[in-house]
C-alpha positions as CSV (number, residue, x, y, z in Angstrom):
1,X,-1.0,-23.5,7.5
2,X,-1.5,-21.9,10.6
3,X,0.1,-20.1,13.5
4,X,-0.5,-18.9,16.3
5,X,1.8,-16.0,17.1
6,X,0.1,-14.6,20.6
7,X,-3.0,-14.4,22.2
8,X,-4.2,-11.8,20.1
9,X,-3.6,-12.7,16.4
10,X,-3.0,-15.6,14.0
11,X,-0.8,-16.0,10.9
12,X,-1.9,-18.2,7.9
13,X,-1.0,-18.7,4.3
14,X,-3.5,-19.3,1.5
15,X,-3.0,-20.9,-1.1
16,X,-3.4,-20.1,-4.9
17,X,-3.1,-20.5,-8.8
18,X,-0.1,-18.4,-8.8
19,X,1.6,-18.7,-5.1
20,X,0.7,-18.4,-1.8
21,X,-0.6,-15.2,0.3
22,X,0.0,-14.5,3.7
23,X,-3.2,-13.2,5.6
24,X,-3.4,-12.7,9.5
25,X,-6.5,-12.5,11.7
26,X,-7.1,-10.5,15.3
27,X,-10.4,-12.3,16.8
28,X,-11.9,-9.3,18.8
29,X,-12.5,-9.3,22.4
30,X,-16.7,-10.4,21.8
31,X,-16.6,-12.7,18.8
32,X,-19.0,-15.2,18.1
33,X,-20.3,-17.0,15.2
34,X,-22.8,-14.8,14.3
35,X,-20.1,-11.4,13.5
36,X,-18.9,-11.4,10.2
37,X,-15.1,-10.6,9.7
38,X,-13.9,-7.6,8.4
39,X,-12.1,-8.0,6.0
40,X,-8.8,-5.7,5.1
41,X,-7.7,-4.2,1.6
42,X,-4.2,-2.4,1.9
43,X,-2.8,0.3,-0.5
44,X,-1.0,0.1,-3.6
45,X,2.8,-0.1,-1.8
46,X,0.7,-1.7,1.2
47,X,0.8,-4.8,3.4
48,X,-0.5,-6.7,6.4
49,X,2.4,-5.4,8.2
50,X,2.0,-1.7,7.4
51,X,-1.6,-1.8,9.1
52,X,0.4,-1.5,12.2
53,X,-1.7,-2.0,15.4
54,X,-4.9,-0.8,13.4
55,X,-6.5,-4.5,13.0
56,X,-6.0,-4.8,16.5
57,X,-7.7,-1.5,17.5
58,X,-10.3,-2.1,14.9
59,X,-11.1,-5.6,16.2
60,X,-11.4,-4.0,19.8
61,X,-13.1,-0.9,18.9
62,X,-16.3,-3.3,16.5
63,X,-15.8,-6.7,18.6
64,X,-16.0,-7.9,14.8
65,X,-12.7,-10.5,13.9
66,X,-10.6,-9.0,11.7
67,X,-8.6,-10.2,8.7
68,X,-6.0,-8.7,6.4
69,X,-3.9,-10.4,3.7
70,X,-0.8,-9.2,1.4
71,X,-1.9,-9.3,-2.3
72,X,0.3,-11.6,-4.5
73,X,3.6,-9.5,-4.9
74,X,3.0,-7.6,-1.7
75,X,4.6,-7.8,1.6
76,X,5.2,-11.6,3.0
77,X,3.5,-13.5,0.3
78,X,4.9,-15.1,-3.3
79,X,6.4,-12.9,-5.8
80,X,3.9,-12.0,-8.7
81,X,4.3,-14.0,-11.4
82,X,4.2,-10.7,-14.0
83,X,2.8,-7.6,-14.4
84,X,-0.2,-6.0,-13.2
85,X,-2.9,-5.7,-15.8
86,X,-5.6,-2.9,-16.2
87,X,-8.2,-5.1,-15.1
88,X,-6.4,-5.7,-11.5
89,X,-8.9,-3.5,-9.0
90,X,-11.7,-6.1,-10.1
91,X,-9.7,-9.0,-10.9
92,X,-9.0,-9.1,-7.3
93,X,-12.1,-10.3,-6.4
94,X,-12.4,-13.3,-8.2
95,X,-8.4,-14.3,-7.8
96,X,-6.8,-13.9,-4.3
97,X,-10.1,-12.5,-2.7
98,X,-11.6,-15.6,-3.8
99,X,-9.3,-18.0,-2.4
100,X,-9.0,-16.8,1.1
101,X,-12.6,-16.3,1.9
102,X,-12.7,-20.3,0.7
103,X,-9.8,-21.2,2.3
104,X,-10.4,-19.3,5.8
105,X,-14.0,-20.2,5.4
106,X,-15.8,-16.7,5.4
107,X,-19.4,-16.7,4.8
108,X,-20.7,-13.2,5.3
109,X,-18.2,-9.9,5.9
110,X,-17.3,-6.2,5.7
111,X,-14.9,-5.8,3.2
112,X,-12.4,-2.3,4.3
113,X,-10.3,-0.8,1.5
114,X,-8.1,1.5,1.5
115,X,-7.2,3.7,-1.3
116,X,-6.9,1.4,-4.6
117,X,-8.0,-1.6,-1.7
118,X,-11.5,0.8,-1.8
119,X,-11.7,0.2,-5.2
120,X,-11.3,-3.5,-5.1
121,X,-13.9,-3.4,-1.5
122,X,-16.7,-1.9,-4.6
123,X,-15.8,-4.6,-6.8
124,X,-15.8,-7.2,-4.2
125,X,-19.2,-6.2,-3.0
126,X,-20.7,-6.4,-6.9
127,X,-18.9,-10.0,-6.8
128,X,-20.4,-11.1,-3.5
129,X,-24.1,-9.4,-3.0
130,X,-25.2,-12.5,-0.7
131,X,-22.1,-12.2,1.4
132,X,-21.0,-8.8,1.8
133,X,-23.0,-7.1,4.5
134,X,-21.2,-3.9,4.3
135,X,-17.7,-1.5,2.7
136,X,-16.0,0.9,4.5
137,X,-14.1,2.4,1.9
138,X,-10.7,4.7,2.9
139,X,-9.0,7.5,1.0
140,X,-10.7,5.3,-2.2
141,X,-10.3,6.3,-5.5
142,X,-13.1,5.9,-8.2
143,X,-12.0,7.3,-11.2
144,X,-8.5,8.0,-12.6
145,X,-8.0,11.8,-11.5
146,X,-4.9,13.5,-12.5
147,X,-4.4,14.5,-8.9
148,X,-3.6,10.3,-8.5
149,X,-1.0,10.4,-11.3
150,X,0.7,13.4,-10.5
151,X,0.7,12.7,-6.8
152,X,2.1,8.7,-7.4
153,X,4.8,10.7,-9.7
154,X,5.9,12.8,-7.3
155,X,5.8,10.1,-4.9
156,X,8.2,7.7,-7.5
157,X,10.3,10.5,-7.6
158,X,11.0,10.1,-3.8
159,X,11.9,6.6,-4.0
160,X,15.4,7.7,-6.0
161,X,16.5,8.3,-2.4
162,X,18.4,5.0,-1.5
163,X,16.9,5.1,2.4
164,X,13.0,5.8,1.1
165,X,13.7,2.6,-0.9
166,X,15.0,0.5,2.1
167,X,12.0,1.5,4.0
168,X,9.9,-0.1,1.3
169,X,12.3,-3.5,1.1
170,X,11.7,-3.7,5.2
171,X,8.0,-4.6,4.0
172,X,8.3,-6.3,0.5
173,X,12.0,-7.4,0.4
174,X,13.6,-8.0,-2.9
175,X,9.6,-7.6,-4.2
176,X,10.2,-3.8,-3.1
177,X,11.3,-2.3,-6.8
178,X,8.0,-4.5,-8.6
179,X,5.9,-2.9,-6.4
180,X,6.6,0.4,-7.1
181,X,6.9,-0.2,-10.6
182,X,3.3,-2.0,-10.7
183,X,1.9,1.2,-8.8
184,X,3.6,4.0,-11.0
185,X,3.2,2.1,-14.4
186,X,0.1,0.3,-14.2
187,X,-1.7,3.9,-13.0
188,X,-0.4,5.6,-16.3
189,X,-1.3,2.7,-18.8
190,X,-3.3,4.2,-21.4
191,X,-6.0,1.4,-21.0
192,X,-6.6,2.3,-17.6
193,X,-7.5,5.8,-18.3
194,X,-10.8,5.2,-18.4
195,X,-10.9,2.9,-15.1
196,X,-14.0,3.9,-12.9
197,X,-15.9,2.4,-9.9
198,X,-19.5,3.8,-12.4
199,X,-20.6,0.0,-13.4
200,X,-19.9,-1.4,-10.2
201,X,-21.5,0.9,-7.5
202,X,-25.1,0.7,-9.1
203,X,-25.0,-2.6,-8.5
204,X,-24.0,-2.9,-4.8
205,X,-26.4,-4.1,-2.0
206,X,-24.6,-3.1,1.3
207,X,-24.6,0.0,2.7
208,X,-21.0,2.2,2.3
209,X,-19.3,4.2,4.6
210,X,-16.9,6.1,2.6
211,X,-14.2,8.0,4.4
212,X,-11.7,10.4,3.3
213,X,-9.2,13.4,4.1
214,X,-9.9,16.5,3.1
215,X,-6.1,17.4,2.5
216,X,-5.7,14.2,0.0
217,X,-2.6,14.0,-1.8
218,X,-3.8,11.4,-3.7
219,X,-7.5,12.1,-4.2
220,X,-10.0,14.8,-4.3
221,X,-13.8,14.9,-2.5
222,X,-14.4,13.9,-5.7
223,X,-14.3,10.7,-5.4
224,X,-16.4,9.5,-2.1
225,X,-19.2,12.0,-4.0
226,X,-19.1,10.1,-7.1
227,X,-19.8,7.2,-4.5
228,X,-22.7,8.8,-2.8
229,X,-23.9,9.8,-6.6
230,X,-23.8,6.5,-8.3
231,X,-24.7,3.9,-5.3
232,X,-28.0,3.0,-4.8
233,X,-28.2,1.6,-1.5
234,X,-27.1,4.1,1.8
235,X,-23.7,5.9,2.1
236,X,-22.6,7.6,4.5
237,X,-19.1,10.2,4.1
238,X,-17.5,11.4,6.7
239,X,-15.1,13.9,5.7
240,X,-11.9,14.4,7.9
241,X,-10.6,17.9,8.2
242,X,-6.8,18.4,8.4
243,X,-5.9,14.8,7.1
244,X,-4.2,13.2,4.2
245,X,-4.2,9.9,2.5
246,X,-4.0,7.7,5.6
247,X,-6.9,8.4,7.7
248,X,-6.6,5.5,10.3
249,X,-2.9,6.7,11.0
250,X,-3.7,10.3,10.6
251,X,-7.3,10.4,12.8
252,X,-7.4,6.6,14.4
253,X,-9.6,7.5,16.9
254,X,-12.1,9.6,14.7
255,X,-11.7,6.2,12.0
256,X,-12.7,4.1,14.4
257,X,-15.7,5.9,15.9
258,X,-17.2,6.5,12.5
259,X,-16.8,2.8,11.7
260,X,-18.3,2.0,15.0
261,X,-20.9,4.2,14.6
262,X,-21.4,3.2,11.3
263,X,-21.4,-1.0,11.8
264,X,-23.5,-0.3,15.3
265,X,-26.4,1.7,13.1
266,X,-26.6,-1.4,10.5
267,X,-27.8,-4.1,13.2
């Protein structure tokens, strides 16, 4: 199903094994058949609706469509069936990735993640070498670092005050307490301690732009440099000084020149 909700963007739902996902799409003031989407990958306590006006701006900034969908469990679309497993940053690309680039009939994109969405943008990109022209990869992590677990601890923590937790129900409703719980516990399951991005980024064919904060709660340098290390095809890092974990809230405009800059030198 979908609907048009004003001149600028369109809701659908897509369908799956285990429920159905909501996904959204902003067409770009230039699009034409030859501009692959680009696709969005949100956070771990993420959701279409906590992109903001970003899509928009990203749509108008590239003239490339863009699409972003809530993961099962996340945000507007079904409740998830269970728990998260240790494979779920490259299951995603043969589950709900799969089903909305065949349902919203997607041939070639950029795939944009951000933190464990960059992860899943890596994976993706193994998935679909024929399709994917390019990953823009946000705050990413690429490796389990114990600055992620002690900074999604402290974070959990914060959630014990009653108003941070309404502010994550305004996004995921009664879903709200599973997806902190499926953030915080899945992280510090001892079989994903040795989750890494090294099998997959060998294997990519598109060229990366990784970006990330300098000031990352969440993430040291580490990680984009274990990107530029390990992927054989050409990355470019761009480094924000004076910014956290969410670049393209923290620095939009300097996000959005590096990612036209970056999508302009690939044609």
């Amino acid at each position: 199903m979908t609907k048009k909700t004003n001149q600028s963007c369109m809701e659908m739902w897509v369908k799956t094994n285990r429920g159905n996902l909501y996904a959204k799409s902003w067409p770009g003031p230039q699009i034409t058949q030859n501009q692959p989407p680009i696709v969005l990958l949100h956070d771990s306590l993420g959701s279409t609706q906590q992109w903001r006006d970003f899509p928009m701006r990203l749509a108008d900034a590239t003239g490339h469509p863009v699409i972003a969908y809530d993961r099962l469990g996340f945000g507007k679309s079904d409740p998830h069936p269970g728990l998260l497993g240790a494979s779920f940053i490259s299951d995603e690309a043969k589950e709900s990735f799969s089903a909305v680039i065949e349902q919203l009939s997607i041939g070639r994109f950029i795939v944009f993640g951000h933190s464990v969405g960059g992860g899943m943008a890596v994976s993706i990109a193994r998935a679909y070498p024929d399709q994917c022209q390019a990953i823009i990869t946000e705050s990413a992590q690429s490796f389990v670092e114990d600055r992620t677990l002690d900074g999604i601890l402290v974070a959990r923590d914060s959630f014990s005050d009653p108003s941070q937790m309404k502010r994550l129900e305004k996004h995921h409703g009664s879903k709200a307490k599973w997806v902190l719980d499926a953030w915080v516990n899945t992280w510090h399951l001892p079989e994903f301690s040795q989750w890494c991005l090294d099998e997959d980024l060998p294997l990519v064919r598109c060229p990366i732009l990784a970006i990330h904060g300098e000031n990352d709660e969440y993430g040291s340098s580490r990680h984009p440099k274990r990107i530029v290390a390990l992927a054989e095809v050409p990355v470019r890092f761009e480094c924000l000084s004076k910014c956290g974990h969410v670049p393209h809230r923290e620095q939009e405009k300097e996000v959005l020149d590096a990612i036209r800059s970056f999508i302009e030198d690939m044609h």
